[in-house]
Each structure stands twice: as structure tokens, then as C-alpha cells.
C-alpha positions as CSV (number, residue, x, y, z in Angstrom):
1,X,0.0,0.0,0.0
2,X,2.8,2.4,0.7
3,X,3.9,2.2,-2.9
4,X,1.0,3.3,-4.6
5,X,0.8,6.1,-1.7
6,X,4.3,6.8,-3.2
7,X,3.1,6.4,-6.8
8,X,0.4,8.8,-6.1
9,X,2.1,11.2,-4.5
10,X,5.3,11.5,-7.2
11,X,2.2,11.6,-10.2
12,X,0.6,14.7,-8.4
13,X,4.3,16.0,-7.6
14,X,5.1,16.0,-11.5
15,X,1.5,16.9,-12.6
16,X,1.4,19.9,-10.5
17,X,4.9,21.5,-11.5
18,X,3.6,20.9,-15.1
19,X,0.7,23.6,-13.8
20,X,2.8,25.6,-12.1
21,X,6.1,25.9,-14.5
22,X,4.2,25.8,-17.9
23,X,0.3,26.7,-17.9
24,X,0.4,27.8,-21.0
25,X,1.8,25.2,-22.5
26,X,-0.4,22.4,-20.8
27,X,-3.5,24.5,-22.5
28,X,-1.8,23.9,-25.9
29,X,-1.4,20.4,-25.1
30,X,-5.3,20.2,-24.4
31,X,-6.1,22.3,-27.2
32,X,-4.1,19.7,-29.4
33,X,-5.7,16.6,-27.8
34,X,-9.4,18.1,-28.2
35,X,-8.1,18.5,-32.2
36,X,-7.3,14.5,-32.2
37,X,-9.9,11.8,-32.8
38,X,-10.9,9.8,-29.9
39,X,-8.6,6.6,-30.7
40,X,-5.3,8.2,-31.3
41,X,-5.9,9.8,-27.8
42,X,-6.9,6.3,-26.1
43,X,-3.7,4.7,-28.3
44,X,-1.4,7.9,-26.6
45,X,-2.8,6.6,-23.2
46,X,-2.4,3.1,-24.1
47,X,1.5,4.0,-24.9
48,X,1.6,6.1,-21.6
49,X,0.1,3.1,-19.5
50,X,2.8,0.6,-20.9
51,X,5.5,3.4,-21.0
52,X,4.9,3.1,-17.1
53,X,4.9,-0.5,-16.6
54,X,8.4,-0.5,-17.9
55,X,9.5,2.0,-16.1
56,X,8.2,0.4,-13.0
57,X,9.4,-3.0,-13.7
58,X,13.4,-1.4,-14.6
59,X,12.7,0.0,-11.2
60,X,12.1,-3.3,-9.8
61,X,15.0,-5.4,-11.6
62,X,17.2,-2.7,-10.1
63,X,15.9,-3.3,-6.6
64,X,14.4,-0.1,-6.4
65,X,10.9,-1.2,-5.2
């Protein structure tokens, strides 16, 4: 339990310096993702989800978790 507390916390970490450090650059990012069609932005999350997996299982081979 303590490591999805940990997940959690580093995800709203990194999401909220993304709002603080570049606003108007995560509205051009949701401009852009209104512009695409509904399945490339469910492949981008599909890519994101796997993207993390791997990161998460590196971090595990390395001892990390």
C-alpha cells in the first residue's frame, strides 16, 4: 500500500509542477488533444500506461521497489 501512496504522490508532484512551471503550454497540449480523434488519444494513453509499466518494472530489476 505504501507504494501506490508513493506512486500517487510522485504523479501529483510531477503533474502539478507541469501547472505551475508551464500553464500555457499544458493548455496547448489540451487544445491539441481536443483536435485528435478519440482513438489516437486512447492509443497515446495506451502507450503512456505501458511506457509506465516498464518504467516500473526497470525500477524493480534494479531493486528499487
Amino acid at each position: 500500500m505504501s507504494f501506490v501512496l508513493l506512486a500517487l504522490g510522485l504523479v501529483l508532484i510531477v503533474e502539478g509542477l507541469a501547472y505551475a512551471l508551464a500553464p500555457s503550454l499544458v493548455e496547448r497540449m489540451l487544445e491539441i488533444l481536443r483536435s485528435l480523434p478519440a482513438s489516437a488519444v486512447r492509443q497515446v494513453g495506451l502507450l503512456t500506461i505501458v511506457s509506465g509499466l516498464i518504467l516500473v518494472w526497470i525500477a524493480f530489476q534494479l531493486g528499487i521497489g
